[in-house]
N, C-alpha and C positions, 0 to 999 in steps of 0.2 A: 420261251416260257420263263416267267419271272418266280423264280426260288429264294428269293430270299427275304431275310424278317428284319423287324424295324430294330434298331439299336437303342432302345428302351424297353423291349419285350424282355418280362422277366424268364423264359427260356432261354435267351439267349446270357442273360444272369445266370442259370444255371452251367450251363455249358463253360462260360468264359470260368467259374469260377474251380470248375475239374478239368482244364485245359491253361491251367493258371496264365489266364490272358485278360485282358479289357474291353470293357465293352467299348470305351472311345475309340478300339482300335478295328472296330469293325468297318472294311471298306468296300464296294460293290464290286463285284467281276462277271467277267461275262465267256463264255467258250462255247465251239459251235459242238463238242461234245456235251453240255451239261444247260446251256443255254445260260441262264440269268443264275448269280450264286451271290456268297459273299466269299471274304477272307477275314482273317484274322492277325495278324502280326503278331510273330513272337519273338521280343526283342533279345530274349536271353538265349538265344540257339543261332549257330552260324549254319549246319549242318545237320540235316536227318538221316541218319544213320537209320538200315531196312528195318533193325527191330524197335528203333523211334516210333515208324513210321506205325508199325502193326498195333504197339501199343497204343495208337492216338485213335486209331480204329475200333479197339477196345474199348475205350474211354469216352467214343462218340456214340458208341452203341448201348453203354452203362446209362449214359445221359438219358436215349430217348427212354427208359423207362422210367424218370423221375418229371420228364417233361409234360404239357400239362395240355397243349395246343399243335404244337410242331412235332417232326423228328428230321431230325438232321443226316445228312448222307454225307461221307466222307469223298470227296474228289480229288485232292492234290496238298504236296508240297509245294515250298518254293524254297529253294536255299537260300541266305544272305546273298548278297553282293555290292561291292563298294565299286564306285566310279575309275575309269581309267585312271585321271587325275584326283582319285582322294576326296573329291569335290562332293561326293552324293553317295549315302550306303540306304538300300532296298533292304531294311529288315525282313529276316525268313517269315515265313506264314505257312497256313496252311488254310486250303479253299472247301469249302463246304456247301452245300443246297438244302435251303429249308422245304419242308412238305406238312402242309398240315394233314393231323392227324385223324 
């Protein structure tokens, strides 16, 4: 099931802009739990800490009442992580599924 919305949709402007993220940093994902999603990168957090996390929940559910087309479902973290050799760092995220409304 494909969930997720174009990276020019101004919902998705809303959302990046109370989730203080970029829209250029929206990338597809995919899980046999959620099926088709996007993520989000967020470069300033190495780490989500449980009550990060509740909060982002909060903040994704603030959103769909301002959103105009969509609403958004929260699915996952991801933590930073850097390469064995220093070579490549995976900025945190966090994965989400769009649903029109």
């Amino acid at each position: 099931m494909n969930n997720t919305i174009q990276p020019t949709h101004p919902d998705l402007a809303i959302l990046c802009a109370h989730t203080d993220t970029k829209m250029e940093d929206l990338r597809g994902s995919c899980s046999p739990r959620f099926g088709e999603g996007n993520y989000l990168k967020v470069g300033y957090k190495w780490h989500w800490p449980a009550e990060e996390i509740e909060q982002l929940k909060s903040v994704i559910e603030a959103v769909n009442q301002l959103t105009t087309e969509y609403t958004f479902k929260y699915q996952d973290v991801s933590e930073a992580e850097v390469e064995f050799d220093n070579d490549r760092i995976w900025e945190a995220s966090f994965t989400f599924t769009s649903h029109k409304k």
